[in-house]
Residue frames as a rotation matrix with the C-alpha (Angstrom) as fourth column:
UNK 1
-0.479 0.316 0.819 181.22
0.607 -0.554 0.569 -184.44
0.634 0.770 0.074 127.08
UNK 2
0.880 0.451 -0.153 179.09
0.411 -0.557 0.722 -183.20
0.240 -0.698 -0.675 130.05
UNK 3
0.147 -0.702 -0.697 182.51
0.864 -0.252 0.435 -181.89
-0.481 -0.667 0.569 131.75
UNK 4
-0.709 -0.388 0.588 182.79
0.690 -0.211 0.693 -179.85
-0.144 0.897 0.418 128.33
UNK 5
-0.180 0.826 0.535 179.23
0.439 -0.419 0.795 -178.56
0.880 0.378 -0.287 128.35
UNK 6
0.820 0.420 0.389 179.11
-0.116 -0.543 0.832 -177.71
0.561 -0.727 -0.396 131.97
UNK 7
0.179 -0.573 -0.800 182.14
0.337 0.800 -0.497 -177.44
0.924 -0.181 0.336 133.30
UNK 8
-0.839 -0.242 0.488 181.13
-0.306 -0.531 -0.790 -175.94
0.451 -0.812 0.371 136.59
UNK 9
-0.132 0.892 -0.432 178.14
0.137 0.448 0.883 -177.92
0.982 0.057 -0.181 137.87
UNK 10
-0.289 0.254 -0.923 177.12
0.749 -0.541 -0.383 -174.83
-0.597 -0.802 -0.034 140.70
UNK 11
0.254 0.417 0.873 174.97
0.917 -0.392 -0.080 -172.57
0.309 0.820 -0.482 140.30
UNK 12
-0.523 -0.551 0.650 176.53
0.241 -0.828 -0.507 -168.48
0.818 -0.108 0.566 140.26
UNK 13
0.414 0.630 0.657 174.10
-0.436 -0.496 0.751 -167.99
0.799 -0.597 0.069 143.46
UNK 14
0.956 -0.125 -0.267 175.26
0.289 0.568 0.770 -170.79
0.055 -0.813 0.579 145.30
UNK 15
-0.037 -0.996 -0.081 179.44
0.634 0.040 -0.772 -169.52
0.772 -0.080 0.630 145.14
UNK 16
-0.464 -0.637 0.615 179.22
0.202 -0.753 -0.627 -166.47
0.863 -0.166 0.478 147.23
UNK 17
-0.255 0.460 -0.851 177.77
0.955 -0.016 -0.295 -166.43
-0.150 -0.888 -0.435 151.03
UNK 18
0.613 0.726 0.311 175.52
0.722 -0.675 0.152 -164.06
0.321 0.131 -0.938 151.60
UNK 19
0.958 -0.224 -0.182 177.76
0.022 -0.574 0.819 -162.01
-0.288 -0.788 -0.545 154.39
UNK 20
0.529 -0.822 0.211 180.90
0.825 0.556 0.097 -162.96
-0.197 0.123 0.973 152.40
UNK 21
-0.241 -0.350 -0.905 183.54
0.114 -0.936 0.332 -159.34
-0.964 -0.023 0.265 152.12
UNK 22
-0.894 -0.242 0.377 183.46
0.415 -0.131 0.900 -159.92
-0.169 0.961 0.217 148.27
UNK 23
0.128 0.991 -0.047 179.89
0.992 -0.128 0.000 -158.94
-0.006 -0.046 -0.999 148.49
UNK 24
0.362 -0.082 -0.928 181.02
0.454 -0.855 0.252 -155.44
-0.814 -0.513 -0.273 149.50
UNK 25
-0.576 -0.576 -0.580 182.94
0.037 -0.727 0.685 -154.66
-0.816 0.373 0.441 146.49
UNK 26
-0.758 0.458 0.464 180.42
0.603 0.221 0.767 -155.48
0.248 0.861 -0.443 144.20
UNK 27
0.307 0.880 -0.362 177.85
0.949 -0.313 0.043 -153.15
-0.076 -0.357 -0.931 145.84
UNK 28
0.058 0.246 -0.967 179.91
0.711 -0.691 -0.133 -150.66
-0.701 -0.680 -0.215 146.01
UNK 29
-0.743 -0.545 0.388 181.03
0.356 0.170 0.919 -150.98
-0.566 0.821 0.068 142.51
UNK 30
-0.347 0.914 0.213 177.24
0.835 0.198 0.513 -151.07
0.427 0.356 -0.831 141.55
UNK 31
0.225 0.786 -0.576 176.38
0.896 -0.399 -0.194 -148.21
-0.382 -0.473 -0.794 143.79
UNK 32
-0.413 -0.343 -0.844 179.16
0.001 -0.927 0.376 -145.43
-0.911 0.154 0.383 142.94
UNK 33
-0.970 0.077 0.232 178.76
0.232 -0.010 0.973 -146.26
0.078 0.997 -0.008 139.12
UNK 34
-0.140 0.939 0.314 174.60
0.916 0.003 0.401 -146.22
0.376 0.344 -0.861 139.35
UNK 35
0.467 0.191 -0.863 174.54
0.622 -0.765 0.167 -142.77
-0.628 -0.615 -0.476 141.30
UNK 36
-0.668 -0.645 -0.372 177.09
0.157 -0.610 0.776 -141.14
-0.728 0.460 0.509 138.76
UNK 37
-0.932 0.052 0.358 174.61
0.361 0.086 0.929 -142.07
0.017 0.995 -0.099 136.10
UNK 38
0.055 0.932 -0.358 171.33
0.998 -0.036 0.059 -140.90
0.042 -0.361 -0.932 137.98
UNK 39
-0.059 -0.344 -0.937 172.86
0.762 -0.622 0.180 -137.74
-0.645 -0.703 0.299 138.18
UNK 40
-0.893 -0.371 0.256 174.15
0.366 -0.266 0.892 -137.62
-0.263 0.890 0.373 134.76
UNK 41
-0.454 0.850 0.266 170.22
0.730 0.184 0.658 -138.35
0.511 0.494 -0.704 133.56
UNK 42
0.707 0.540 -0.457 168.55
0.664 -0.729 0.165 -135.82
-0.244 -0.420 -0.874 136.25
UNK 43
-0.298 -0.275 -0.914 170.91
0.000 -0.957 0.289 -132.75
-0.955 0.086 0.285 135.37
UNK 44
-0.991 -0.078 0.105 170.39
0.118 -0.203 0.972 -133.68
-0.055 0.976 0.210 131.49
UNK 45
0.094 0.990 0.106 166.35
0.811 -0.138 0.568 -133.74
0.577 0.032 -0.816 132.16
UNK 46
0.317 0.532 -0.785 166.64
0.717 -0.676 -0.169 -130.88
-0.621 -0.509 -0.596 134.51
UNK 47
-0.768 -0.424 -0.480 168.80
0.033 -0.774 0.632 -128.41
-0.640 0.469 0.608 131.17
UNK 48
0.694 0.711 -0.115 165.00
-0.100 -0.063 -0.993 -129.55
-0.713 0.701 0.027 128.88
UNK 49
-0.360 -0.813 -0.457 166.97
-0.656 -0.127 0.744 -130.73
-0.663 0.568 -0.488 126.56
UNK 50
0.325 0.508 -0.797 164.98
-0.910 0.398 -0.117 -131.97
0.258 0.764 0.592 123.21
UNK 51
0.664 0.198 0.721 164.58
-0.392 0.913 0.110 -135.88
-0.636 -0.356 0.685 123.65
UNK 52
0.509 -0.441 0.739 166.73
0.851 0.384 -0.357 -136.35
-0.127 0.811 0.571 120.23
UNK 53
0.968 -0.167 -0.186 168.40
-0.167 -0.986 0.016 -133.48
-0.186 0.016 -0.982 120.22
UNK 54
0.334 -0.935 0.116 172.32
0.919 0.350 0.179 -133.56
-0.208 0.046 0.977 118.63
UNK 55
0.749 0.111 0.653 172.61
0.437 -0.824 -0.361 -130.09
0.498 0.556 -0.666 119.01
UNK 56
-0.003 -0.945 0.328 175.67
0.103 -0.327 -0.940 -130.06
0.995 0.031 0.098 121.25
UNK 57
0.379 0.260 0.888 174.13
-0.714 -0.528 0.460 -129.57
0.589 -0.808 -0.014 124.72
UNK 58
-0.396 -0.775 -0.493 176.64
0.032 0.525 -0.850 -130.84
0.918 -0.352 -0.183 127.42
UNK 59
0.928 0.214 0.304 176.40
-0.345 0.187 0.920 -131.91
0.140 -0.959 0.247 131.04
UNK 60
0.616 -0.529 0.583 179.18
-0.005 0.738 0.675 -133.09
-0.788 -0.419 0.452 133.48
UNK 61
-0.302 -0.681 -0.667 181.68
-0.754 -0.258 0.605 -132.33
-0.584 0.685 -0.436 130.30
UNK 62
-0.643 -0.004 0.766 179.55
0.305 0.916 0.261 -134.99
-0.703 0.401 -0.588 128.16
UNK 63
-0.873 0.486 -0.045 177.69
-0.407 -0.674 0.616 -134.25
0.269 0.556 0.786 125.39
UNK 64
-0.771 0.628 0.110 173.56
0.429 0.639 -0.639 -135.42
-0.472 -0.445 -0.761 125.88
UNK 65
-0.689 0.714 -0.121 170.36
-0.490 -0.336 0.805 -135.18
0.534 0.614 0.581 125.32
UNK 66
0.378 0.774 0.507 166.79
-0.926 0.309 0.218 -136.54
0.012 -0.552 0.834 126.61
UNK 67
0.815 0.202 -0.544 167.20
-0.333 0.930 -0.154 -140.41
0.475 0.306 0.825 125.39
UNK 68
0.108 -0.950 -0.293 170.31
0.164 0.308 -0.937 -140.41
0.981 0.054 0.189 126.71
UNK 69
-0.754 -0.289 0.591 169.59
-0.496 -0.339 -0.799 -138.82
0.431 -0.895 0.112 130.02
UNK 70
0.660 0.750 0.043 166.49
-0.737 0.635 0.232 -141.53
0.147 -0.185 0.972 130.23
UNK 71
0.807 -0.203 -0.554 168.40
0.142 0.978 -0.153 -144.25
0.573 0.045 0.819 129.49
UNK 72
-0.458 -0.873 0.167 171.19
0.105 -0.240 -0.965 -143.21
0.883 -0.425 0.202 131.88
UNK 73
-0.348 0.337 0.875 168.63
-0.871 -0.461 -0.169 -142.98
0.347 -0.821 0.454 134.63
UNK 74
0.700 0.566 -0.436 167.35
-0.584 0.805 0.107 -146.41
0.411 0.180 0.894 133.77
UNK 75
0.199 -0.778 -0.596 170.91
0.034 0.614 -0.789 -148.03
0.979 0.137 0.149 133.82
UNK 76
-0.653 -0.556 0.515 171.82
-0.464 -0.244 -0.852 -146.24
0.599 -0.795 -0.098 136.61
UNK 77
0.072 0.757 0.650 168.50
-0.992 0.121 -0.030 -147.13
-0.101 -0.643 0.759 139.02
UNK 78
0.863 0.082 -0.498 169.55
-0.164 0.979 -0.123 -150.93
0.478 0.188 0.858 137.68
UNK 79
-0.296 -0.915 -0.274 172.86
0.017 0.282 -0.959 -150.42
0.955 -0.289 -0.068 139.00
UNK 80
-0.690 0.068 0.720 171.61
-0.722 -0.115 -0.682 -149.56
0.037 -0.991 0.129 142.63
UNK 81
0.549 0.826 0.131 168.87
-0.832 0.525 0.180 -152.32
0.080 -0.208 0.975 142.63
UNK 82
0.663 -0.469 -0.583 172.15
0.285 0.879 -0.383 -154.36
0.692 0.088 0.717 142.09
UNK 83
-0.194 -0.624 0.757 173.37
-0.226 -0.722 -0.654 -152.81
0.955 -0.298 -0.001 145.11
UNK 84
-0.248 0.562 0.789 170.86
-0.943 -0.327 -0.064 -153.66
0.222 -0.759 0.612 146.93
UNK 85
0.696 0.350 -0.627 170.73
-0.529 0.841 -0.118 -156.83
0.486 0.414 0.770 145.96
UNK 86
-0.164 -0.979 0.118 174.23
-0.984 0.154 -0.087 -157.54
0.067 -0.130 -0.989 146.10
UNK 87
0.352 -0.274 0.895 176.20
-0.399 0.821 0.408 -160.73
-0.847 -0.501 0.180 145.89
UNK 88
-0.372 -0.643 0.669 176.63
0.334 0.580 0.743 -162.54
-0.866 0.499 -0.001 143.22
UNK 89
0.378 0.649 0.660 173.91
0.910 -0.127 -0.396 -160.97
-0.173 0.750 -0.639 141.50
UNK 90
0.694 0.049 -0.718 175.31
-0.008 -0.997 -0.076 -157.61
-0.720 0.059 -0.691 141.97
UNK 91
-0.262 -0.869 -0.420 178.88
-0.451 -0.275 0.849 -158.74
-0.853 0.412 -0.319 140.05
UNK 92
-0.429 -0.231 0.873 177.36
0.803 0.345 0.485 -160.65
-0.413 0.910 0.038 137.53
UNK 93
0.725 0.682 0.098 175.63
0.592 -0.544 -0.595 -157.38
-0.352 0.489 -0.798 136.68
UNK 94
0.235 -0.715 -0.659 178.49
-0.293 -0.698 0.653 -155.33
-0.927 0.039 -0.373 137.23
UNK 95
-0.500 -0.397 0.770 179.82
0.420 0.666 0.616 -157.90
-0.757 0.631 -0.167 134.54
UNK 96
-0.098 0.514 0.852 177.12
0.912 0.390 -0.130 -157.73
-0.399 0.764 -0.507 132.12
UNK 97
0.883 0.419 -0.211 176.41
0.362 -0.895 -0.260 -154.11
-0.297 0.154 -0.942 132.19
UNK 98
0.250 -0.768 -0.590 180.23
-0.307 -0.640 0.704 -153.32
-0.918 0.005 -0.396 131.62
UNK 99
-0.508 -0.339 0.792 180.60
0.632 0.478 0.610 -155.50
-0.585 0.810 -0.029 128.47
UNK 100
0.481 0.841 -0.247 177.50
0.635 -0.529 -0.563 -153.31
-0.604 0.114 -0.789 127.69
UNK 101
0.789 0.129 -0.601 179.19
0.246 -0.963 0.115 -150.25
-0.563 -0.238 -0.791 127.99
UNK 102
-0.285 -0.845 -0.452 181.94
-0.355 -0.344 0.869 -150.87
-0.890 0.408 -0.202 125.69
UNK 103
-0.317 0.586 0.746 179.93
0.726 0.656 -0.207 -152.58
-0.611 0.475 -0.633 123.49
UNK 104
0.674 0.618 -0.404 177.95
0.568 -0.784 -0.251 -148.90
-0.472 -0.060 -0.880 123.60
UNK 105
0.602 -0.056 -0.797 181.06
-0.066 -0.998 0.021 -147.37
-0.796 0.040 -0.604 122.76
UNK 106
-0.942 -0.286 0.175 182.35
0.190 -0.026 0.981 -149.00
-0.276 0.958 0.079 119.48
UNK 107
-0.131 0.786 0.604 178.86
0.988 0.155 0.011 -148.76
-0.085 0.598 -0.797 118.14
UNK 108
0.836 0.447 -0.319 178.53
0.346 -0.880 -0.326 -145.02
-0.427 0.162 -0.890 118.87
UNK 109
-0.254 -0.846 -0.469 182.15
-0.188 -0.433 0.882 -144.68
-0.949 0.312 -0.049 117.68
UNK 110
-0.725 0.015 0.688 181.35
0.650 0.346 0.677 -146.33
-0.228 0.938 -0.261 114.42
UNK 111
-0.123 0.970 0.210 178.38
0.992 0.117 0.043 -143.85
0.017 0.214 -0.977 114.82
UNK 112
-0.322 -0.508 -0.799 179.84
0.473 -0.817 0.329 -140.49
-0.820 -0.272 0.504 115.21
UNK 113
-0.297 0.338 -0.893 178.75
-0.628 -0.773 -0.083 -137.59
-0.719 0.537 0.442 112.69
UNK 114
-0.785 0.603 -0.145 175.87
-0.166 0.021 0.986 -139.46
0.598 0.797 0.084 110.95
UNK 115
-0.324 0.796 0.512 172.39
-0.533 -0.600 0.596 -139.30
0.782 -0.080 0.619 111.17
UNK 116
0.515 0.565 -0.645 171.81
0.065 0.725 0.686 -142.39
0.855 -0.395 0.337 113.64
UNK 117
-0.671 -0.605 -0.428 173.59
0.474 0.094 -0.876 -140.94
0.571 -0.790 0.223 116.23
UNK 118
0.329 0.919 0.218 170.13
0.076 -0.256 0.964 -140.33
0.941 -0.300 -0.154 118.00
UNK 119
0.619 -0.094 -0.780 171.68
0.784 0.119 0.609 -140.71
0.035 -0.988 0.147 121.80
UNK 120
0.884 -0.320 0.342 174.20
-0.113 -0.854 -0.508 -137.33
0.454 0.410 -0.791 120.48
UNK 121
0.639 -0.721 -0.269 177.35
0.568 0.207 0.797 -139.32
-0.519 -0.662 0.542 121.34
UNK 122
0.799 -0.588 -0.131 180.69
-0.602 -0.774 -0.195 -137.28
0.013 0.234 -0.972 120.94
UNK 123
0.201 -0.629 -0.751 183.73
-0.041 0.761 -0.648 -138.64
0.979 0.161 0.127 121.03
UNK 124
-0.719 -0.490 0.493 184.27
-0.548 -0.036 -0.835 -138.06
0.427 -0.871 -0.243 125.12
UNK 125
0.293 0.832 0.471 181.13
-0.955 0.234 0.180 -139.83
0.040 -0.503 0.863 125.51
UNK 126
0.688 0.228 -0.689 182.60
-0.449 0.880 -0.157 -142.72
0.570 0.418 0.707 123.75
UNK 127
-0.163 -0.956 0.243 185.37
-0.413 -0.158 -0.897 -142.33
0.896 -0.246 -0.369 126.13
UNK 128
-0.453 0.351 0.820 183.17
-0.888 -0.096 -0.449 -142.34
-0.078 -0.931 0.355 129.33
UNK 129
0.500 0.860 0.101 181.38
-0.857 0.474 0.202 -144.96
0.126 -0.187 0.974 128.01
UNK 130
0.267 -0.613 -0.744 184.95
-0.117 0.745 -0.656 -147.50
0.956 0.263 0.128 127.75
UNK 131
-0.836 -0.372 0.404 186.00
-0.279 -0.348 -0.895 -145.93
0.473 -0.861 0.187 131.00
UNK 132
-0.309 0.641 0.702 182.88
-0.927 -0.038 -0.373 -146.94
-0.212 -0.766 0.607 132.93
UNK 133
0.751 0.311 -0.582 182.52
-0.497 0.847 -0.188 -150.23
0.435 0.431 0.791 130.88
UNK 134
-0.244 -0.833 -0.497 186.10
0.159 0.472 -0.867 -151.45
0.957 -0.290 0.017 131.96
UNK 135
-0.836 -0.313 0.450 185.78
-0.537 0.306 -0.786 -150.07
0.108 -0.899 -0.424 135.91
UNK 136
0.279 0.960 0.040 182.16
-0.955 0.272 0.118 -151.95
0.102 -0.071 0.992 135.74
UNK 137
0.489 -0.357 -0.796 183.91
-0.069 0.894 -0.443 -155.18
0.870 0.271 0.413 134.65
UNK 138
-0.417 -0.882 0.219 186.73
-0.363 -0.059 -0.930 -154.63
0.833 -0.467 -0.295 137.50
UNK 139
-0.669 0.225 0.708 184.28
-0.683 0.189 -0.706 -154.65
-0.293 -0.956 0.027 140.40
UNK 140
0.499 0.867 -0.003 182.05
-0.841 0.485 0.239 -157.31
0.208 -0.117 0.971 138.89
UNK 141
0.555 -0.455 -0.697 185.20
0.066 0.859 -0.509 -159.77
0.829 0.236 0.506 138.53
UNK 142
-0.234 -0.762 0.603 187.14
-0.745 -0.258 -0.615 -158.81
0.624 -0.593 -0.508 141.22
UNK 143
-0.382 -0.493 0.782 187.60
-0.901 0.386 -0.196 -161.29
-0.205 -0.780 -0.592 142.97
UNK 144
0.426 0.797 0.427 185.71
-0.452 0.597 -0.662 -163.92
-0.783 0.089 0.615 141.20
UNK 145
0.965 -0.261 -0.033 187.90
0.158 0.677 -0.718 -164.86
0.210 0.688 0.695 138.35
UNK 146
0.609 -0.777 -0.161 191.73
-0.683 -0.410 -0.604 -164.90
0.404 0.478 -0.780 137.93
UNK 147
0.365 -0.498 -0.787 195.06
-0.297 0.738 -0.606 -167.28
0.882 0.455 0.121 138.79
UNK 148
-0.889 -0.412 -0.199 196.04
0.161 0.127 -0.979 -166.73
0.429 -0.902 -0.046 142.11
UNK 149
0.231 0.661 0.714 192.68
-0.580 -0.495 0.647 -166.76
0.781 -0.564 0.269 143.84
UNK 150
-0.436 -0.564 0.701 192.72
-0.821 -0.068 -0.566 -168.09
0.367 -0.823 -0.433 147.40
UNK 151
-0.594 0.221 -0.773 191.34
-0.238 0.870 0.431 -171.24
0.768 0.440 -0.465 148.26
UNK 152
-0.622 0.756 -0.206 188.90
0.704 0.424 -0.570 -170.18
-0.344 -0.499 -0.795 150.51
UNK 153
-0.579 0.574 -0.579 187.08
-0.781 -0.595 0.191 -167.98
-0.235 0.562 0.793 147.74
UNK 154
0.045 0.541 0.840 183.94
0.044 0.839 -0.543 -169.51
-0.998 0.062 0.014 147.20
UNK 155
0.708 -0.231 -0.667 184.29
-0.682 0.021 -0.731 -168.80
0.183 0.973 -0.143 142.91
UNK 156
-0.512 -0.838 -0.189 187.60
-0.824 0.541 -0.167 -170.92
0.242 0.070 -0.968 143.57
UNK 157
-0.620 0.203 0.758 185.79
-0.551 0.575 -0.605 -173.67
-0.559 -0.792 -0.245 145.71
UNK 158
0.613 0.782 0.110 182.73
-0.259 0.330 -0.908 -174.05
-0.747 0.528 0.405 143.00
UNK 159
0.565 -0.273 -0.779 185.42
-0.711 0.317 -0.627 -174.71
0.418 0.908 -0.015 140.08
UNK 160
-0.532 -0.812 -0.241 187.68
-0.525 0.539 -0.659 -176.86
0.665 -0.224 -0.712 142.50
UNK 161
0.536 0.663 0.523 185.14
-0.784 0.159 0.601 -178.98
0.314 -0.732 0.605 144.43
UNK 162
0.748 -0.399 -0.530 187.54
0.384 0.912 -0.145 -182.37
0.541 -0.095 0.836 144.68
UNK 163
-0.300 -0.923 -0.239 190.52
0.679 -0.031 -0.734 -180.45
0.670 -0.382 0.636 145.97
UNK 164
-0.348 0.190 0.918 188.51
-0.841 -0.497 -0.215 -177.64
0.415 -0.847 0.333 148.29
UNK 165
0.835 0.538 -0.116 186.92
-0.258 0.570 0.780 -181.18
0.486 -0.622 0.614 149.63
UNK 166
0.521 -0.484 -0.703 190.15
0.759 0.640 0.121 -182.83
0.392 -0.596 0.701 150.74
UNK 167
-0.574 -0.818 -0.051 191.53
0.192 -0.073 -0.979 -180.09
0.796 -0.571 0.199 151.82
UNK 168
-0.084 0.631 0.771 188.52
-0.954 -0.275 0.121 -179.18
0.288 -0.725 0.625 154.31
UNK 169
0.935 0.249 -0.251 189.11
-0.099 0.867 0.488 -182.68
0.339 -0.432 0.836 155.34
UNK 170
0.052 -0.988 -0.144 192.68
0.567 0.148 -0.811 -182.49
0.822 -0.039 0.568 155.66
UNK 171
-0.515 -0.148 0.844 191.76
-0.530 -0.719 -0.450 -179.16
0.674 -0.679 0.292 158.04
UNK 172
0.606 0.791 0.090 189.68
-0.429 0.229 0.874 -181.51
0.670 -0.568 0.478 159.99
UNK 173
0.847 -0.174 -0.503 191.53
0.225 0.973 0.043 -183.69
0.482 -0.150 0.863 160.54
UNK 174
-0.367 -0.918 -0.152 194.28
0.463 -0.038 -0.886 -181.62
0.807 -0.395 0.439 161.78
UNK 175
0.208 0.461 0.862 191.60
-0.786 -0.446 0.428 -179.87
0.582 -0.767 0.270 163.92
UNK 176
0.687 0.609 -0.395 190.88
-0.344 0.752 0.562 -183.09
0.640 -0.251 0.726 165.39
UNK 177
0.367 -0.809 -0.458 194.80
0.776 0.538 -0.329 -184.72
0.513 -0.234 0.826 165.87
UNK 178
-0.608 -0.594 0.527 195.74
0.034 -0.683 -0.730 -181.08
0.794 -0.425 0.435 167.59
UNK 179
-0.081 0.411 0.908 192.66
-0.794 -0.578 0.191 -181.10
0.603 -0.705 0.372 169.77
UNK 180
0.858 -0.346 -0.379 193.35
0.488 0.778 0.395 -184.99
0.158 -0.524 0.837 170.98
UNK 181
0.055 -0.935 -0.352 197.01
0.602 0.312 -0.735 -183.84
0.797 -0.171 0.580 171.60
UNK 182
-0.268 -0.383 0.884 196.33
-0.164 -0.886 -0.434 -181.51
0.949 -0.262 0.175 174.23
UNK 183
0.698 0.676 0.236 194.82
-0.482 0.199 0.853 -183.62
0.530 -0.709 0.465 176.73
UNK 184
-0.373 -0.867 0.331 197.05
-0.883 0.222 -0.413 -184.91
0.284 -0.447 -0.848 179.84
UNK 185
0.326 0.362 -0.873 197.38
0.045 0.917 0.397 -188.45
0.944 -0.169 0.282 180.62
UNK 186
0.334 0.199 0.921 197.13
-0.941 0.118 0.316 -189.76
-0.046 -0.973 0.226 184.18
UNK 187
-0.116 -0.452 -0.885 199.16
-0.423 0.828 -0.368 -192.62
0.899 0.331 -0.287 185.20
């Protein structure tokens, strides 16, 4: 039953060396995406654009408003702090924040021309928001989940600990039996 309830028994900090390459795409994933949105949010706060406003006022070919260019500054300034972070923390954000973001955009679809569209989503927002939810996911998983990883990923290593052990014994051991064969005997 434990094997069932936990069936990784590592915590998501401990899989990914600090210095490890996968680190890299998750930062940069986190950085490009949190800068696009900082941008978004400072041009919509720099047009004064009513905080609720759904009067049509566009940026960057999206439609917006204050609440929306706040909370786009917010997201975004979380994505770069997961930049900075980086590692594992940076992809499980990437992760979390992309499920967000499609989340965000069936709800504002379902939310299109009526009164509780308070963030003034169009329909290209809801676009932008799938389209940045899905590449969010990409760089949080990338490398961290799928069938053919490599078996010296550490995400592979933490779900396979019995077989990444023997073989890192198996590599000893051939360290070992190649560095004994190279030695000359004396007769």
């Amino acid at each position: 039953m434990e094997r069932v309830l936990h069936p990784v028994n590592a915590q998501l900090d401990d899989h990914l060396p600090t210095d490890h390459k996968l680190g890299k795409v998750y930062r940069v994933g986190a950085g490009l995406t949190g800068l696009l949105l900082v941008v978004f949010g400072i041009l919509g706060l720099v047009n004064r654009i009513g905080f609720f406003d759904t009067g049509g006022d566009t940026v960057l070919a999206l439609n917006t408003n204050g609440a929306l260019s706040v909370l786009s500054i917010c997201i975004g300034a979380l994505l770069i702090c997961g930049m900075v972070v980086g590692g594992t923390f940076a992809s499980t954000l990437n992760i979390v924040l992309g499920v967000l973001f499609i989340a965000s955009g069936f709800v504002n679809l379902a939310l299109l021309d009526t009164e509780l569209n308070f963030l003034a989503f169009k329909i290209q927002n809801v676009l932008f928001s799938f389209v940045v939810g899905v590449m969010l996911m990409w760089f949080g998983m990338y490398g961290r989940v799928g069938s053919a990883l490599p078996h010296d990923n550490p995400y592979w290593r933490a779900r396979h600990p019995e077989q990444a052990a023997r073989e890192d014994r198996a590599r000893r051991a051939g360290m070992a039996g190649s560095a004994g064969s190279g030695r000359t005997r004396v007769a």
